[in-house]
C-alpha positions in Angstrom: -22.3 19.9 -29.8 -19.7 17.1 -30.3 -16.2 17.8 -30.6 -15.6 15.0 -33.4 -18.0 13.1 -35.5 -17.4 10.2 -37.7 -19.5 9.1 -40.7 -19.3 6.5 -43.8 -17.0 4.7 -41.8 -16.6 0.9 -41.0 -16.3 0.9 -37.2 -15.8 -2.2 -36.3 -16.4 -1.8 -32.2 -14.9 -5.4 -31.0 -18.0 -4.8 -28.8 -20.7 -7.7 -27.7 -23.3 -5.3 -29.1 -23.0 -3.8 -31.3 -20.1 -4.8 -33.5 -20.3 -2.8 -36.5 -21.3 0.6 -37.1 -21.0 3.7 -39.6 -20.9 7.0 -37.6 -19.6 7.4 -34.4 -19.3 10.5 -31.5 -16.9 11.9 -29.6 -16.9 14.6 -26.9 -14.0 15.1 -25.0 -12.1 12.4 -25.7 -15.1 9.9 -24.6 -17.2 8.1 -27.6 -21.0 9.1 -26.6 -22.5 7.5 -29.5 -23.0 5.3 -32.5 -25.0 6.1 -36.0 -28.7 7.4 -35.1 -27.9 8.4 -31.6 -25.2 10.7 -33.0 -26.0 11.5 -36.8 -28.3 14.3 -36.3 -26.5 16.2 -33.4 -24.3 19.2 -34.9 -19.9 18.3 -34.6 -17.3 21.1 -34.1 -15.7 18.9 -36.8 -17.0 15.8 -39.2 -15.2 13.6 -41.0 -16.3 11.7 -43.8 -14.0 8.7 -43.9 -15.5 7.2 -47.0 -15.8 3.6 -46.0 -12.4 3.4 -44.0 -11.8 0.5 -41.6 -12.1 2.2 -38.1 -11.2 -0.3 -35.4 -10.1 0.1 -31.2 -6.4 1.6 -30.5 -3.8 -1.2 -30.7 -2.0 -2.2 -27.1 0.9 -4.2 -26.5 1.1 -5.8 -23.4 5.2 -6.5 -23.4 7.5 -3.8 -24.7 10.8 -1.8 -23.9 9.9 1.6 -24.6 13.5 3.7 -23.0 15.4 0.6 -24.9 14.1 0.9 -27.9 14.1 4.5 -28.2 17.9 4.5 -27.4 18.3 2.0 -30.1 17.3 3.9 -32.6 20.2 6.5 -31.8 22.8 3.1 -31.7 24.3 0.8 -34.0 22.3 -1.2 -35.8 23.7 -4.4 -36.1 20.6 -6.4 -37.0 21.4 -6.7 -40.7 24.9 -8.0 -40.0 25.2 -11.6 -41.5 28.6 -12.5 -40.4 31.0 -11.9 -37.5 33.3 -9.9 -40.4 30.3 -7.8 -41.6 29.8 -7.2 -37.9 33.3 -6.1 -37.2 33.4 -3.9 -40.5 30.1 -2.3 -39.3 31.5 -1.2 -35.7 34.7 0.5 -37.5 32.8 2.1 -39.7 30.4 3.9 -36.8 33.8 4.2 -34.7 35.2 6.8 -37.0 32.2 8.9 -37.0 31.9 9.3 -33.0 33.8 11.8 -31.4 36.8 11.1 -29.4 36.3 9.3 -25.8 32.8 8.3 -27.1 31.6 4.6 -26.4 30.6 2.5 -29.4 27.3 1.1 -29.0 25.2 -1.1 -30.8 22.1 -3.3 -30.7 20.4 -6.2 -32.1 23.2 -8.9 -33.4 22.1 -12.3 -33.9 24.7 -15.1 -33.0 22.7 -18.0 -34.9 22.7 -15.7 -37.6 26.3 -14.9 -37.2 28.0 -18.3 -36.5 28.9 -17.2 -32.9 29.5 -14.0 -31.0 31.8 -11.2 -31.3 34.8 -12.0 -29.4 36.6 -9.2 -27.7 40.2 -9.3 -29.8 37.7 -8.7 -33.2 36.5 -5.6 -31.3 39.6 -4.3 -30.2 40.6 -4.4 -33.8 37.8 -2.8 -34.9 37.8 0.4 -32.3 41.5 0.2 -31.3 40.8 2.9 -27.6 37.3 2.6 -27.6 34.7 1.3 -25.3 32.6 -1.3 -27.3 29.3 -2.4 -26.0 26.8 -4.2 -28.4 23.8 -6.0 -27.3 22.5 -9.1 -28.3 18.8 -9.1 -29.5 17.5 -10.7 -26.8 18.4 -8.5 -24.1 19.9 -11.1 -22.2 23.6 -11.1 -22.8 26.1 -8.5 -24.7 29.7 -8.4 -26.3 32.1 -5.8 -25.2 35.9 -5.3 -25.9 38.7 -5.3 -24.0 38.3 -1.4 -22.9 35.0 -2.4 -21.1 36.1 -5.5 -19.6 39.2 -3.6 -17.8 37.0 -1.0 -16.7 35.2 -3.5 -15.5 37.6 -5.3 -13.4 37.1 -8.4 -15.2 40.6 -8.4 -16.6 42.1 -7.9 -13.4 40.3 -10.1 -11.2 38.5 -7.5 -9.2 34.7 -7.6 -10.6 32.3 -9.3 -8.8 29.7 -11.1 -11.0 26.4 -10.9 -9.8 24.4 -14.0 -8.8 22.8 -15.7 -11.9 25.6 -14.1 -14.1 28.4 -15.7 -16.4 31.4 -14.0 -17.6 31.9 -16.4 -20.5 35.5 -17.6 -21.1 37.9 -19.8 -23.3 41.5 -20.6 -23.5 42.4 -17.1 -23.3 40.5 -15.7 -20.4 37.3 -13.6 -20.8 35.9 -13.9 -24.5 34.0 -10.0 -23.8 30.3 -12.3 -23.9 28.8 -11.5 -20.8 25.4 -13.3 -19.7 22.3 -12.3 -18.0 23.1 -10.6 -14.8 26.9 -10.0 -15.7 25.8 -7.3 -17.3 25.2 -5.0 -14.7 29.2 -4.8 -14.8 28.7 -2.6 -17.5 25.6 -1.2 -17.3 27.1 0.2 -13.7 30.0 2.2 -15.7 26.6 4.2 -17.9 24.0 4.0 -15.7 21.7 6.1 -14.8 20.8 8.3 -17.9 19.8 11.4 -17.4 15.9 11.9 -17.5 16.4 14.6 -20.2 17.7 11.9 -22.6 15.7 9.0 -21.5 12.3 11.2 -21.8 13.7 12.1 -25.8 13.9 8.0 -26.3 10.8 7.9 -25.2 9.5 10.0 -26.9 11.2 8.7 -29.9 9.2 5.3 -29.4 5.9 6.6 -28.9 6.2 8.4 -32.6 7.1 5.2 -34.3 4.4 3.2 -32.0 1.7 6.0 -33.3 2.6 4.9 -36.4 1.7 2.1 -36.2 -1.2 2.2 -34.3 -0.7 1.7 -30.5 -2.1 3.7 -28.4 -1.2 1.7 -24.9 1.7 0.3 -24.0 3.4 -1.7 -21.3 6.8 -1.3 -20.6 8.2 -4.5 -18.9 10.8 -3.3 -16.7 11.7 0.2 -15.0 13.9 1.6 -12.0 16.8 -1.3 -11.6 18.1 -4.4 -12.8 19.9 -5.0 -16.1 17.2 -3.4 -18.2 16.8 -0.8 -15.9 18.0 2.7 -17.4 17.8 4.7 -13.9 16.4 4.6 -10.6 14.3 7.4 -11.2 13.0 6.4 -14.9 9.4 7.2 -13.5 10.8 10.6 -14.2 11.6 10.0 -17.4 8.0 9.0 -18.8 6.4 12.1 -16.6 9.2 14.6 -18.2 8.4 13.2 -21.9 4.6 14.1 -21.2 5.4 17.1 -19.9 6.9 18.3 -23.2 4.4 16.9 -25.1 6.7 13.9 -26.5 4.1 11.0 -25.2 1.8 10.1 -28.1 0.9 6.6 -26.3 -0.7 5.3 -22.9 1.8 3.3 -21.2 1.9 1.7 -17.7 5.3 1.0 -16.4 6.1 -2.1 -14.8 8.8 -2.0 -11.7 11.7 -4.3 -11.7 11.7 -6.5 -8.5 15.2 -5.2 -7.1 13.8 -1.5 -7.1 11.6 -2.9 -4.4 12.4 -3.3 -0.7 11.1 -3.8 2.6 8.7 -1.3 4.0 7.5 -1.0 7.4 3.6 -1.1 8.0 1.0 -1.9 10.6 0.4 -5.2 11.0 -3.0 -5.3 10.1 -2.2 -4.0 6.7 0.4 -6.8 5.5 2.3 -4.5 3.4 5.3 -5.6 3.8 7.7 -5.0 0.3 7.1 -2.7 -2.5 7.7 0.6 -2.9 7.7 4.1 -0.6 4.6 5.3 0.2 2.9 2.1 -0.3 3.0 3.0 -4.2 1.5 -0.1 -5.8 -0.1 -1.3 -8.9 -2.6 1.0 -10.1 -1.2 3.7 -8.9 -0.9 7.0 -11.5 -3.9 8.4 -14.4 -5.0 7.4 -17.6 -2.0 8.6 -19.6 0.8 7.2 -17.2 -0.2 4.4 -14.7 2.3 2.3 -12.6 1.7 -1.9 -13.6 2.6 -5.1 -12.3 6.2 -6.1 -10.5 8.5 -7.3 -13.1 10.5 -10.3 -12.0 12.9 -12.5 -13.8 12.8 -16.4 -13.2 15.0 -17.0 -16.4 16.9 -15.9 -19.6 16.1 -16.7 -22.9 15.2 -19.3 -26.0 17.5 -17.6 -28.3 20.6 -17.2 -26.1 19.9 -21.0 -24.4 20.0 -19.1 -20.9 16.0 -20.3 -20.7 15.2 -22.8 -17.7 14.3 -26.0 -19.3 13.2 -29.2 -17.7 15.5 -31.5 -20.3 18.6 -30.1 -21.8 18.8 -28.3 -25.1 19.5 -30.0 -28.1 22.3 -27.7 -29.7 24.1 -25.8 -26.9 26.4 -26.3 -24.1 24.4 -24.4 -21.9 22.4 -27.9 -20.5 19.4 -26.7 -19.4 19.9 -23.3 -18.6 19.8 -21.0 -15.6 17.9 -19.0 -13.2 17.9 -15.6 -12.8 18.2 -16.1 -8.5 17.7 -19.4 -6.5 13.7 -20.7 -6.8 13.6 -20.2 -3.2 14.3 -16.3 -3.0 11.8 -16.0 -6.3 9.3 -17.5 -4.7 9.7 -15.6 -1.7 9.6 -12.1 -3.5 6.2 -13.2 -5.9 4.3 -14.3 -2.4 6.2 -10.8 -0.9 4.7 -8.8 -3.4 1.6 -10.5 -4.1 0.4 -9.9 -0.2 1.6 -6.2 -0.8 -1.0 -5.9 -2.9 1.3 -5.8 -6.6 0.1 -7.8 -9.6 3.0 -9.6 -10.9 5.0 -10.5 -14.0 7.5 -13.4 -13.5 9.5 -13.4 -16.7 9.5 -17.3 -17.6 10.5 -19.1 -20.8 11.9 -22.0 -20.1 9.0 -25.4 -18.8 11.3 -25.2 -16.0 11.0 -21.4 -15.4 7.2 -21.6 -15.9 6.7 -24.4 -13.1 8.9 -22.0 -10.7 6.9 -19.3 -11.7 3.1 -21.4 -11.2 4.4 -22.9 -8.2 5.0 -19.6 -6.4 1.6 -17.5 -7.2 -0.3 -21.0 -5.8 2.1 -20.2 -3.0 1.0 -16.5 -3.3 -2.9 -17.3 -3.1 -2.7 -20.1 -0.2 -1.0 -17.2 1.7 -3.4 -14.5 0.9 -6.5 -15.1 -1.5 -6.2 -12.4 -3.8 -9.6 -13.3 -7.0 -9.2 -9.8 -8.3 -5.3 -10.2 -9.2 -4.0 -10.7 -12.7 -0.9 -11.8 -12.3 1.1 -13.0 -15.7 3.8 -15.1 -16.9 5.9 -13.4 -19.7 6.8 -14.9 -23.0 5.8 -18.0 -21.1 7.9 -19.5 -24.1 7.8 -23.3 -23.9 4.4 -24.8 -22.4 4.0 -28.2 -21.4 0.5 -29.7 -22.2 0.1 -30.3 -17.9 1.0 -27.1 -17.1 -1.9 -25.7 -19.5 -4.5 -26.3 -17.4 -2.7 -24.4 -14.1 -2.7 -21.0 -15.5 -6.6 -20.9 -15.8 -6.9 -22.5 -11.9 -4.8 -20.1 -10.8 -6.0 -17.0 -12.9 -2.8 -16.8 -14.3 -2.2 -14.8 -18.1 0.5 -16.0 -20.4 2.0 -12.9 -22.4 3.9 -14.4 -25.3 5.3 -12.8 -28.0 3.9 -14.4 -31.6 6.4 -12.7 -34.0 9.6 -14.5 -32.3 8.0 -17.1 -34.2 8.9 -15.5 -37.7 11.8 -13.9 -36.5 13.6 -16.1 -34.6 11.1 -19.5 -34.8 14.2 -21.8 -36.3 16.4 -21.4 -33.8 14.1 -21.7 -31.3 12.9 -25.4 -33.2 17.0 -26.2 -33.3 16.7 -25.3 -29.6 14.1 -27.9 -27.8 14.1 -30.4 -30.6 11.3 -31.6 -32.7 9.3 -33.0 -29.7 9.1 -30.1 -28.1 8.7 -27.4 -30.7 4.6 -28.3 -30.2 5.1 -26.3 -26.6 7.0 -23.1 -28.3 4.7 -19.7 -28.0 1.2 -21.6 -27.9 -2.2 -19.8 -28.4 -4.9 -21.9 -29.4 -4.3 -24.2 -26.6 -4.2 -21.1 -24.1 -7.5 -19.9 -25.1 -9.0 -23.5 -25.1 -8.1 -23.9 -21.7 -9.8 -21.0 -20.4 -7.2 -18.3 -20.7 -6.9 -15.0 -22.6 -3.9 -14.4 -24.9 -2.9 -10.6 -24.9 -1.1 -9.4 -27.9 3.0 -8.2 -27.0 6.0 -7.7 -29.0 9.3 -7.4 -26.4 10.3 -4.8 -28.7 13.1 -3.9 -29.6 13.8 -8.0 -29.5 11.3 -8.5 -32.3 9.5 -6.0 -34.7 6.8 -4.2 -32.3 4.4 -3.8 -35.1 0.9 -5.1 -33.9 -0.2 -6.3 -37.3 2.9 -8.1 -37.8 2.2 -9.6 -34.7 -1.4 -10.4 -36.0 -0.2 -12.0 -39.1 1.9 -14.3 -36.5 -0.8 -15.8 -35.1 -3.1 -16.2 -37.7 -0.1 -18.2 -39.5 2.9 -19.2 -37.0 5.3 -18.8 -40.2 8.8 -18.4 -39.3 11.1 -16.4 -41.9 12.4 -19.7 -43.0 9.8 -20.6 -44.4 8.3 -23.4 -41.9 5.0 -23.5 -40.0 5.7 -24.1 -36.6 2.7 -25.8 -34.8 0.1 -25.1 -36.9 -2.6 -26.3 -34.6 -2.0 -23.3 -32.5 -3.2 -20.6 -35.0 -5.8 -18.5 -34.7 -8.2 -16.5 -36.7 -7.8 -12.8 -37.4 -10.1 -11.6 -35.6 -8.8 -13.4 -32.4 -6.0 -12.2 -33.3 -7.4 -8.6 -33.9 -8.8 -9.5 -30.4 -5.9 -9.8 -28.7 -3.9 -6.4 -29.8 -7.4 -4.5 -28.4 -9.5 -5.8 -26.5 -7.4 -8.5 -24.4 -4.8 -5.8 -23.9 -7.0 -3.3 -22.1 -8.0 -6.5 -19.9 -4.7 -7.8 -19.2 -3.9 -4.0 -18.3 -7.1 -4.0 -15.5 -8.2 -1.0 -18.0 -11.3 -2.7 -20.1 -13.6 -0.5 -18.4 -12.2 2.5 -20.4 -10.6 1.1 -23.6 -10.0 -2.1 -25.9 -13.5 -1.6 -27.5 -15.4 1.4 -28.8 -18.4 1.6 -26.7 -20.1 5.1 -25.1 -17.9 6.5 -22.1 -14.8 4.7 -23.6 -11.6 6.5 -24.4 -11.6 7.7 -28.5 -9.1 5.8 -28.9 -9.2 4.9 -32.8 -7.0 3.3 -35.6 -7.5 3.9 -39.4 -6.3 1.2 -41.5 -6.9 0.1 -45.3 -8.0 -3.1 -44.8 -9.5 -5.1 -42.1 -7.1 -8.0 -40.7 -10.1 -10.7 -41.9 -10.7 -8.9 -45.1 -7.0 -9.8 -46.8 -4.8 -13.1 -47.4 -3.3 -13.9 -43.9 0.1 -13.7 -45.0 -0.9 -10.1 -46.1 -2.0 -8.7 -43.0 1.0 -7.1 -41.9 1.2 -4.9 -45.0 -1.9 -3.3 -44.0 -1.7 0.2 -43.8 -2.1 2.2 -40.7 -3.7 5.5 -42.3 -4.1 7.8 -38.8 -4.1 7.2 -35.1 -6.4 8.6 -32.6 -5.7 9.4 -28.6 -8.6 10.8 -26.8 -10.1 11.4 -30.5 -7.1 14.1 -31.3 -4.8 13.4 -34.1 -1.0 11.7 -33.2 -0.3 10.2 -36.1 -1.5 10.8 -40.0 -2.6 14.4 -39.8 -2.6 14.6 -43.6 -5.1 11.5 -44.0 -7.3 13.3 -41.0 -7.5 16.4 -43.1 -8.7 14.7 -46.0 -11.2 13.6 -44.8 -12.7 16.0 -42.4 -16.1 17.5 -44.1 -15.9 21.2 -46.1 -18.2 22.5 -43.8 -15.9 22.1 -41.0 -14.3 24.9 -39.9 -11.8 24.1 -37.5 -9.2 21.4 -37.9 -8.3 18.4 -36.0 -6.3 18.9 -33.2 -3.1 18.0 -32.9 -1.0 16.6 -30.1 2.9 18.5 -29.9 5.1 16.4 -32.4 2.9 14.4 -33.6 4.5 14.5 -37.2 7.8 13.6 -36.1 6.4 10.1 -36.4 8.0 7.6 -38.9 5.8 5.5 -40.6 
């Protein structure tokens, strides 16, 4: 007796063999079968999906699930077009908070804006208020003169953090604070408490069911700037436990919440985390992932490391997070403590920092089975192509920055370079996979967005940037399923629909090959299956289940609370 049975359906497998099928089984949670091996056998329930595209669970193999689920609770400044609309926007939110609360906001754009906030507009705006809003990157934020005194900045006392800049002009401390200045503020609100960090995240997961994804990698937990708490482990278990986790994620740890650890000798562990907790660790629903480390900042906020200075800022060519010398050390560290590792690297110059170390890393220890990754790996020269297939290295770039922020990156590195920006096509010809990622909340997360991306590298103003580098749709429909599960070690269980694999299913209207390219982010995602139970489109899932069935489709706590 199966638990679920599909028929009429185009299942589209992304399997070897076979591709396509009709009718599909599923007993608990595990596909057993495809079209005669399953049509015969009796199903608890049947659903007759009347030629709907069925197609593997989206991943995304670079995300900020706690960050974007607070976001959604803060200002959004995304949609501000100038510095006044900006300031108008945070006194407008001001007089709806209660008193003593902090303004917060997220996602401004200072190429889009003509510059950053500057701390007197702030003060202005929220006269007694702490004001905090982040740029989109991530990498730097604008606070007011509130923050910067608790701080100590005004007075002298704070101590910036190495690979930070408290940015200044003629007046003192402008309120922009740079890569790892701000922990000075993220120290006066950090750590969250679990409660509220497990409700963002389970925020997230509804909107990522909706669109789809069913695994997730969050790229950064436990400490640094993008940490929310030294416990956030906590977090992801507590938003399980109340049924608020609609989504597979594994959970990358930030370098600094690792340390020293004492060992035998014979086992060379020798950093990581207590208990020898490594990568791998955890269960199909919440598993522990690489080490996240940052080697640089970023393309849009000219903090990426670059080999030759950028065309249109004062930054020159950047900066590193730490010296080379102490990233190096903690990649090798890790790496011979058994970790997969992320180095965050944008920047050429980041990228040969981050290569440099895992060849390092393997002439210390040989390690075949590790998949170690560089993320965003954001500008590419053509000889440093062919090091990340020698070394078994996986670029994660994001392919929507290209529509979203693709200009400014091309007013960045200049027209000779733009050929390096977010590659694909050369990736995959040089022997390397290509796993689909978003860095949400730092671009739209939506994997068909993302699809659309690569199949046609147009940026929203209307250019093609690099147009050798696209890829088809079903690459690119490759790379959100089946080269996520990979770059996750999970292909053994998900990424394609094949017997003993998790029922792990999207609905859509279309197929990503089967509409214009520029259309293929307007497909619709109809229902979303985890462990073939119901966590997003419960009203499209009872449509279609057969008359004959008489008991419905199960579904996960919440699951409506989803916004499509």
């Amino acid at each position: 007796m199966l638990d679920l049975k599909l028929v009429k359906a185009r299942i589209f497998t992304m399997a070897d063999a076979p591709s396509t099928a009709h009718a599909m089984g599923v007993l608990h949670g595990r596909i057993i079968g495809f079209d005669d091996d399953v049509l015969d056998l009796p199903a608890r329930r049947t659903l007759d999906c009347g030629g709907a595209v069925v197609v593997p669970g989206f991943g995304d193999s670079h995300n900020h699930m706690a960050w974007f689920g607070q976001s959604l609770a803060e200002l959004d400044l995304s949609g501000c077009r100038t510095l006044e609309e900006l300031y108008d926007a945070v006194s407008r939110f001001a007089r709806g908070l209660p008193e003593g609360a902090w303004v917060v906001g997220s996602g401004y754009d200072d190429t889009v804006l003509g510059g950053h906030p500057h701390r007197s507009g702030l003060d202005r705006s929220a006269p007694g208020r702490a004001v905090w809003l982040k740029h989109r990157s991530g990498h730097m934020c604008a606070v007011n003169s509130e923050v910067l005194g608790r701080t100590g900045v005004l007075d002298g006392s704070a101590i910036v953090p190495e690979g930070g800049t408290v940015v200044e002009d003629s007046g003192g401390p402008t309120g922009l604070l740079e890569e790892q200045a701000q922990k000075l503020v993220t120290a006066l609100v950090v750590p969250y408490p679990v409660t509220d960090l497990a409700d963002a995240i389970g925020a997230a997961s509804g909107v990522y069911a909706s669109e789809g994804l069913t695994h997730v990698v969050e790229a950064g937990i436990g400490s640094g700037w993008i940490g929310r708490s030294p416990v956030e482990l906590a977090a992801y278990v507590e938003a399980r436990r109340r049924g608020l986790l609609k989504t597979r994620v594994q959970m990358m740890a930030v370098s600094d919440a690792l340390h020293p650890l004492q060992s035998n000798a014979a086992d060379g562990i020798s950093f990581g985390l207590d208990l020898g907790i490594t990568s791998g660790f955890g269960d199909d629903h919440l598993r522990l992932g690489a080490m996240k480390i940052f080697i640089d900042g970023s393309l849009i906020g000219r903090t990426a490391a670059v080999t030759e200075p950028f065309c249109d800022h004062d930054h020159g060519n950047g900066s590193f997070q730490l010296s080379p010398g102490e990233l190096a050390r903690r990649i090798i560290d890790a790496h011979c403590s058994g970790w997969n590792v992320a180095a965050h690297a944008i920047g050429d110059s980041a990228v040969d920092v981050a290569l440099d170390a895992f060849e390092a890393a393997h002439r210390k220890l040989a390690r075949p089975d590790a998949r170690h990754r560089i993320e965003h790996a954001g500008m590419v020269r053509p000889d440093q192509l062919p090091r990340f297939a020698a070394l078994g290295v996986t670029p994660v770039p994001q392919p929507h920055f290209l529509y979203e922020v693709g200009d400014t990156m091309v007013d960045a590195v200049g027209e000779e370079r733009t050929p390096w920006l977010y590659r694909h096509k050369s990736f995959l010809d040089s022997g390397v996979r290509v796993p689909g990622s978003s860095d949400r909340p730092v671009a739209a997360g939506a994997p068909l967005l993302g699809m659309q991306s690569m199949v046609t590298r147009a940026s929203s103003g209307g250019a093609t940037l690099s147009p050798q580098e696209r890829v088809d749709a079903e690459t690119a429909l490759r790379a959100y399923t089946v080269d996520t599960a990979w770059m996750a070690g999970e292909e053994d269980r998900r990424g394609t629909l094949e017997p003993g694999k998790f029922a792990d299913l999207v609905f859509l209207s279309a197929h990503p090959a089967d509409v214009p390219p520029h259309e293929i982010g307007q497909i619709s995602v109809l229902a979303t299956l985890l462990d073939g139970a119901c966590v997003f489109g419960h009203g499209y899932i009872e449509k279609l289940q057969s008359t004959a069935s008489s008991h419905p489709i199960p579904t996960l706590r919440g699951t409506e609370h989803a916004t499509p």
